[in-house]
C-alpha positions as CSV (number, residue, x, y, z in Angstrom):
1,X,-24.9,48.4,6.4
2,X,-28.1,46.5,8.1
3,X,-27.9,44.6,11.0
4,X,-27.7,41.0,10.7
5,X,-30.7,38.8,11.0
6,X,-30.0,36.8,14.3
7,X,-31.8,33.6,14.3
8,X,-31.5,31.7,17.7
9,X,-33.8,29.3,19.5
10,X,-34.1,27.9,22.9
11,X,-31.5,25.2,22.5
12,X,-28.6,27.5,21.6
13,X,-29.0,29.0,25.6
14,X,-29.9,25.4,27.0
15,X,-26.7,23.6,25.2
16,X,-23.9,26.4,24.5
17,X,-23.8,27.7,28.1
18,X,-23.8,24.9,30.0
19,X,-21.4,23.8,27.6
20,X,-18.6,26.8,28.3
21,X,-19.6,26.2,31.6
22,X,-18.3,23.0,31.8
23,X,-15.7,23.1,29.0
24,X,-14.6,25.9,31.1
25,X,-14.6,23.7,34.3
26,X,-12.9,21.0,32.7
27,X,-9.5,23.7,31.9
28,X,-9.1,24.1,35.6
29,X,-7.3,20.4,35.6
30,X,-4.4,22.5,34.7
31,X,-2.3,25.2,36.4
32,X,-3.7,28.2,34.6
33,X,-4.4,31.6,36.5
34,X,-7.6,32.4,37.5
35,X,-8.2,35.5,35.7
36,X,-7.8,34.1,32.1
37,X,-10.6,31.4,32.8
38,X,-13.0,34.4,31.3
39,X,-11.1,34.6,28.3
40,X,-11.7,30.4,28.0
41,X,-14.9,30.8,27.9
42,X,-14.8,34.1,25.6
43,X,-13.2,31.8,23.2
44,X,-15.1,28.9,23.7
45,X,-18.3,31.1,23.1
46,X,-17.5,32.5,19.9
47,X,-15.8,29.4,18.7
48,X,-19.3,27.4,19.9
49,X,-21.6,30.3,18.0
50,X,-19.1,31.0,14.6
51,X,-18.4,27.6,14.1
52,X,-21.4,26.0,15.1
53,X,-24.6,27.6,16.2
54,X,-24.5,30.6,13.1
55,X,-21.8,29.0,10.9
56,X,-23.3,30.9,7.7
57,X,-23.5,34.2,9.3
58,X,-19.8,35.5,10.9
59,X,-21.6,38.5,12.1
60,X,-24.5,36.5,14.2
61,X,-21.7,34.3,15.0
62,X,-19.7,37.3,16.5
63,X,-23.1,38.7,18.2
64,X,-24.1,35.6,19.8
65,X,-21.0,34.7,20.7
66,X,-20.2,37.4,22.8
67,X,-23.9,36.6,24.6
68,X,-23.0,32.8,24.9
69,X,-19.7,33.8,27.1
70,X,-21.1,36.0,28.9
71,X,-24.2,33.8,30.1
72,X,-21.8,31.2,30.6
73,X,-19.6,33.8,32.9
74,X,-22.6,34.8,34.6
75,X,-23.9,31.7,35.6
76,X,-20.8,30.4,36.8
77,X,-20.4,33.6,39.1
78,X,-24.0,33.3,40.8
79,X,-23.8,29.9,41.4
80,X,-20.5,30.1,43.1
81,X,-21.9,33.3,44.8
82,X,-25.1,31.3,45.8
83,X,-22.9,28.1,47.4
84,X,-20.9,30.2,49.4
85,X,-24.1,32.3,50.9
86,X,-25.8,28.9,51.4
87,X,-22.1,27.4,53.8
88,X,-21.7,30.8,55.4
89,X,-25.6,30.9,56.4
90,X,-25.8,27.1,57.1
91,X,-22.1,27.4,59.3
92,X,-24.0,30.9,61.0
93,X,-26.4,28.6,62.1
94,X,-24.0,25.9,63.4
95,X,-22.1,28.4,65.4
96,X,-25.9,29.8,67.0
97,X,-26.7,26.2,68.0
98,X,-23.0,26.4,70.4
């Protein structure tokens, strides 16, 4: 068995994760529990790459999937990370200044 060619481009990455991301976002309207919000975007990932991005290849689509939600998981996690560094440092400050 050979590895599948993988044929990707810049757009896949600037599109499909900001995408999930906001997909993703967009599922918090409802009460769902936190911890399956990874499993949205695992979905929407491989659903985005199968369906879409490698339609004519399931096992690209299954490869690049998997990278698509995890970007998507990633990002969202440093830039909540990153605000709440930035408030904590900027409310630091604020307390110094008292």
């Amino acid at each position: 068995m050979e590895f599948p060619t993988i044929h990707t481009n810049f757009w896949d990455g600037v599109i499909a994760v900001p995408l999930i991301v906001i997909i993703t976002q967009c599922f918090k309207i409802f009460p769902i529990p936190r911890q399956y919000f990874p499993t949205i975007a695992s979905v929407l990932g491989f659903g985005i790459s199968i369906f879409y991005s490698h339609r004519h290849n399931i096992w690209a689509g299954i490869f690049m999937g998997g990278f698509y939600s995890a970007a998507a998981v990633g990002t969202y996690s440093s830039l909540k990370t990153s605000w709440i560094a930035f408030k904590n440092r900027k409310r630091k400050k604020e307390l110094k200044k008292k």
